[in-house]
Every structure is written in C-alpha cells, then in structure tokens.
N, C-alpha and C positions, 0 to 999 in steps of 0.2 A: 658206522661201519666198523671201526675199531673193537666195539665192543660186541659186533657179532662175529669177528674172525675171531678175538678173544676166546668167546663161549664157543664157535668149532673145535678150539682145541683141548679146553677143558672137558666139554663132552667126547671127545674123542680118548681121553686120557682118565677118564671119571666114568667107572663101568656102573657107580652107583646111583649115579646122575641119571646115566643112558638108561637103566632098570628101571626106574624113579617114575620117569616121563612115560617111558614107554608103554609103563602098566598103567598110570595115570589116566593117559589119553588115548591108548591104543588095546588094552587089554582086553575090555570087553566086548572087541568090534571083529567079529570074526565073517568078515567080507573081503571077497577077491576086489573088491572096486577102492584101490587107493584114493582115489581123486575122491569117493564118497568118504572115506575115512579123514581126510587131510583136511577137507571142505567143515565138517562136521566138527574137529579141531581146534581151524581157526575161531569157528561161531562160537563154541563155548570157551574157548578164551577171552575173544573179546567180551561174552557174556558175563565172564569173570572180573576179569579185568577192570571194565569202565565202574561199578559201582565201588570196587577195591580202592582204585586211582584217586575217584571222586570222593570217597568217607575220606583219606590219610590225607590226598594232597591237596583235597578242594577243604571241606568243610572241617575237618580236623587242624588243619596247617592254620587257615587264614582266621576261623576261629580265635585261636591259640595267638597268634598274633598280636591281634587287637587288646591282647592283655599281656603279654611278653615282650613284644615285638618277635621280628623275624629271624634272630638268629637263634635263640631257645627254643622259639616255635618248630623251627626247620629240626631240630634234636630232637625235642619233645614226640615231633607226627614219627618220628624216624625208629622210636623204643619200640611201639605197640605192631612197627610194619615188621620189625626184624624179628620180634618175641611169636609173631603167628606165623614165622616160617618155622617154627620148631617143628619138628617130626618131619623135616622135610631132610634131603642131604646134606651133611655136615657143611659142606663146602657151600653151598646155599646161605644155609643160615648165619653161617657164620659175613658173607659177602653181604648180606643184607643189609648189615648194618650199616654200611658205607654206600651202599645202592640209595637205601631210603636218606643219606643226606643228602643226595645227590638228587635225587628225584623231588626232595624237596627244595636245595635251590634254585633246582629248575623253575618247577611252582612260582616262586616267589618272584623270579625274576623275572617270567613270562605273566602273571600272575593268572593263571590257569595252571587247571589240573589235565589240560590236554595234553600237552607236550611229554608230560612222565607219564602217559597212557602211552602215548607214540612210541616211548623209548620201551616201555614193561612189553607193550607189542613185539619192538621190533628184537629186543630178546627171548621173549618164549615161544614164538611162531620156530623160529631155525631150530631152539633148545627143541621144541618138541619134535621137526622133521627130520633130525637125526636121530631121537628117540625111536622113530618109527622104522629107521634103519632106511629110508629112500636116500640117501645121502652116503651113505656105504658105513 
C-alpha cells in the first residue's frame, strides 16, 4: 500500500510518467467504454508482466543462484531488469534499480516469482489508471 500512495504522487507530480503510460496503454483505444479500455489494460499487463516476473525473478534469479548464491544472484537478475527499462522515464529507470533488488529479495525469500508479479501488478494497474486520467 505504501508503495502505491507512493506512485499516486509521483504520478501526479511526473507529467512524463503520466504521458508515458497514457500513450502506452491508452493511446490507441479510441472508445467511449472505459471499463473496455481499463479491462483491456489490466490483461495485457498481466500478459506482460507474468513472463517478465518469471524470466528475472523465477528462472534467471534462482538459476544464478545455484552458482553464486543468493545475494549476487539477487544483483545480478536486478542489472538486465533495470537496463530494459531504458527508453522508458527517467525517473523509472533509474528506480529500477532498487525495485529489481527488491523484487528479487522477494523471490528469494518467498522462493517464488509470484509475490514480485503481485507487487509489479500492484504498481502498474494504478501507474496506468491515473495515466488514463480516471483518477483525476
């Protein structure tokens, strides 16, 4: 919860975040039917998302591991997650980097790549529905 009031006001303070998203997820959906638009959103995030989640934090991390152990491993998944947010918002990519240790001592701790799918979820559903501006 913390870290979605967070991201409310980042995105509320970050016009090139709000752009970012908005053209991402909403730009080419020229429909009166929100709920179609929002609905449509979440699908391909999570579509996103779970194979994203599962290459860094499943098979990449525990991979990695088993020849480092887990605290290089937890850096190591965390280089390749922050260097593919380039060309995204500064302010993004640069959080990545700290996101992706985070996400991977999640991993490791839970030893699933569910729980950092839950978290990447439960920040880019609100990142995107104030992108869409239903949020004000």
């Amino acid at each position: 919860p913390l870290l979605v009031v967070t991201m409310w006001f980042v995105m509320r303070s970050n016009s090139q975040l709000r752009e970012y998203y908005g053209q991402a997820f909403y730009g080419g959906l020229h429909s009166d039917k929100a709920v179609h638009r929002h609905l449509l959103m979440i699908y391909v995030s999570l579509l996103l998302l779970m194979p994203w989640e599962f290459l860094w934090r499943g098979f990449f991390l525990f991979g990695v591991a088993r020849v480092t152990g887990p605290g290089p491993a937890i850096l190591f998944q965390a280089i390749p997650f922050a260097l593919l947010h380039i060309g995204k918002p500064e302010i993004e990519t640069i959080t990545t980097v700290f996101s992706g240790i985070g996400f991977g001592f999640v991993a490791w701790r839970t030893q699933s790549f569910l729980y950092p799918l839950l978290i990447h979820v439960s920040l880019l559903l609100p990142t995107n529905l104030l992108a869409s501006g239903a949020f004000g």
